[in-house]
N, C-alpha and C positions, 0 to 999 in steps of 0.2 A: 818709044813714046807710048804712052798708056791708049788706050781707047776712052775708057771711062770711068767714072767712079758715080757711086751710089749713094744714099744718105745712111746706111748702115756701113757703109764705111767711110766715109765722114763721121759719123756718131762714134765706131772703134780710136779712130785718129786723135780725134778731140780728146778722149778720156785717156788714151795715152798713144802718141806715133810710135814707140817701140814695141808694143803690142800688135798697130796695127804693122807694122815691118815681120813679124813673126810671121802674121796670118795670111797679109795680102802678097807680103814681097815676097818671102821664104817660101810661102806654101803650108805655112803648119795648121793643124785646125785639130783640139783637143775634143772641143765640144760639138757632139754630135746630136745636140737634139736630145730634151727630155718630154715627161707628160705634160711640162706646161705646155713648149711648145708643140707637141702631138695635137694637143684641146687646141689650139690656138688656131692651127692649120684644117682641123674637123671646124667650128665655130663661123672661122671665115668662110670656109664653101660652102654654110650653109644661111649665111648671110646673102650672099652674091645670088644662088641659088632662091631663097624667098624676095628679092627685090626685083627678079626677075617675073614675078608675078607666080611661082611654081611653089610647091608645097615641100616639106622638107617633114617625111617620117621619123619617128624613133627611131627605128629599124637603120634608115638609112644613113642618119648620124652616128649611130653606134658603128655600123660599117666602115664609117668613113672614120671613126676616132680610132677602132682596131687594128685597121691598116695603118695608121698614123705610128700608133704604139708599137706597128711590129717590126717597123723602119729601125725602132731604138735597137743602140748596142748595149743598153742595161734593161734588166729586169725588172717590173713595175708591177708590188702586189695587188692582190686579188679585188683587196677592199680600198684602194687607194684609187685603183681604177675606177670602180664602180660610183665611188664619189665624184669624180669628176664627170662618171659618165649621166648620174643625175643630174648634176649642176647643169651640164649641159645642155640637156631635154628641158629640164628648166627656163632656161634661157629663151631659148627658140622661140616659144608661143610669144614673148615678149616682143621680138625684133621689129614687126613689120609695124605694130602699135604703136609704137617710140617714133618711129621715123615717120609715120603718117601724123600722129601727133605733134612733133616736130616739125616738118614739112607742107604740112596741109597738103594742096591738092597740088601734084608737081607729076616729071617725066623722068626718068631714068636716062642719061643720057647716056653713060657709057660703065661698067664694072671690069677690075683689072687691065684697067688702060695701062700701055705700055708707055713710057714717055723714055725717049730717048734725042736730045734733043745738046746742038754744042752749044760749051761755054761761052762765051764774050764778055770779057771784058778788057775794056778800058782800049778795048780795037785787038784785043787780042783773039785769036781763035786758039782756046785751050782744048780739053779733051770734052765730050759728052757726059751728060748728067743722065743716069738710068734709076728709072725708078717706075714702081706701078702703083697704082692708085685705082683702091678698094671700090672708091663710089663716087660719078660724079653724077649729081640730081640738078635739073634745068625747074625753075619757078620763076615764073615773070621776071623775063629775062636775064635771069641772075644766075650763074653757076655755081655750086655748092658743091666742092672738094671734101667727102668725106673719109675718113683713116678708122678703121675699126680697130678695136683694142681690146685684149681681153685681161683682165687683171682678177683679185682678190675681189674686194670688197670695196675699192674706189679707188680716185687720184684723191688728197686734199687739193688745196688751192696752188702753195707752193708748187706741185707736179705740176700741176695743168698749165703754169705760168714760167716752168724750169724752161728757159729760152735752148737749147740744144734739142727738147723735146719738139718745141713750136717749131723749129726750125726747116723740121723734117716738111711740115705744110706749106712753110712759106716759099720754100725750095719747090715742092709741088705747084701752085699756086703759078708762082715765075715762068715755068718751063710749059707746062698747061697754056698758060698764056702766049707762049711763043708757037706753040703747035697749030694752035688753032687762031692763030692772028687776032685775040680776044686779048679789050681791053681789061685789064687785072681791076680795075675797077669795077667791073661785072662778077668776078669771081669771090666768093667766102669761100673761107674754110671752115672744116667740124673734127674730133676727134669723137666717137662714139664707143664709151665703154662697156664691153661685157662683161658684168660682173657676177663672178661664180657664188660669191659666199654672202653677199648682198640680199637679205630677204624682202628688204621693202621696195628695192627699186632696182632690176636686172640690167638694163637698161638707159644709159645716158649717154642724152646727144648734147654737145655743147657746142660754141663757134669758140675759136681760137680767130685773134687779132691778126691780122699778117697785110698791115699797112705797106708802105713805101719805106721806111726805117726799117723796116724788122725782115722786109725782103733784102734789102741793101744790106744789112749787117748780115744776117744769113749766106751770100754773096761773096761778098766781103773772108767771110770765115773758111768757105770751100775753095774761094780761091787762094787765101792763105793755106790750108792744106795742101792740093794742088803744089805749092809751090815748095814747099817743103819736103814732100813726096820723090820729086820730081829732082832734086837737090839731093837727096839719100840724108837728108837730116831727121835723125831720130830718136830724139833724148827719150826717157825715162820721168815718166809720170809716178812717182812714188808713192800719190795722196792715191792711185788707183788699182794697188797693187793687191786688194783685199777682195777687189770684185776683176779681179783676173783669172780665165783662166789659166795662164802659163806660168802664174806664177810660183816661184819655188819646183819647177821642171829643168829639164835638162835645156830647155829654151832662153829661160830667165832664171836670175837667179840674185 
């Protein structure tokens, strides 16, 4: 019987269960982490880090993105780095201005909350739902679930409304509210994008919807994983075979 599952692996299932069977059941794991994710992991601790009220150096983002890079099993040139590594230094002076702007005058309630918390439904006790959450900010009496992101140059509209993506908050949202015996009706959600290649605006904080519909169907979805998982059913997603990585390996084929 499993312990738990996560919304990154919900997210791998949904886009295809035979991929996530490779990864989660098997144990395979091709991809190790590149620059984006490197920047992405430097970015966020230096998020968490300035919301904590503390200052976050050049110096010490560069540290923090060098060790990230030196994790990688591939090579990443000279100037490729350095690009990211302005973008990054870029970024930063933006963070606290965006979310005070954003937030007006508010309280940090908690950063890299762990949230591990069981299923139920329908009177069933399935496995745990694990998952950490980036930022959560308390403003008149209201909880605000935020998920930092670092991307290009933005979401459009369609992204920021792709439901698999919302779901990851609404998911948060649910189990948040189960931990802390708080009514979901106190709680919003935000996604907050760092944007590297973006000259006019580094920085954007948005709310994502995560009503009563959209947590039930989110719900809904991990419990049908769940259930499929759990059953060893595992077809072949072929529309997702282009953003795979196993695909065309000795895994899949």
């Amino acid at each position: 019987m499993r312990k738990h599952i996560s919304y990154s692996e919900l997210s791998k299932w949904h886009s295809c269960p035979y991929q996530h069977k490779i990864a989660y059941v098997d144990g395979n794991k091709l991809f190790k982490g590149n620059i984006y994710t490197a920047f992405g992991t430097a970015i966020h601790k230096a998020c968490e880090t300035l919301v904590l009220g503390d200052e976050v150096e050049e110096e010490s983002f560069r540290d923090e993105f060098l060790k990230e890079l030196s994790l990688l099993n591939e090579s990443v040139q000279d100037e490729e780095r350095n690009i990211f590594l302005k973008q990054g230094i870029e970024i930063i002076p933006n963070i606290m201005p965006a979310v005070k702007e954003y937030f007006g005058e508010h309280e940090v309630y908690s950063t890299e909350e762990e949230i591990y918390e069981k299923i139920v439904y329908n009177n069933l006790d399935l496995c745990n739902f694990k998952g950490y959450i980036d930022l959560v900010v308390k403003k008149d009496d209201k909880y605000h679930i935020v998920d930092w992101k670092s991307c290009s140059w933005g979401w459009d509209s369609r992204k920021k409304n792709e439901k698999i993506i919302t779901y990851q908050l609404a998911l948060y949202k649910h189990f948040f509210s189960i931990k802390h015996n708080i009514d979901a009706k106190d709680i919003e959600t935000h996604f907050a994008l760092l944007k590297r290649t973006n000259k006019k605006q580094k920085v954007e904080i948005f709310r994502v919807s995560t009503g009563e519909r959209r947590v039930s169907n989110a719900l809904k979805l991990l419990v049908k994983a769940i259930g499929f998982i759990d059953k060893k059913k595992f077809y072949k997603n072929r529309l997702s075979c282009g953003r795979c990585e196993f695909y065309k390996t000795v895994y899949c084929t």
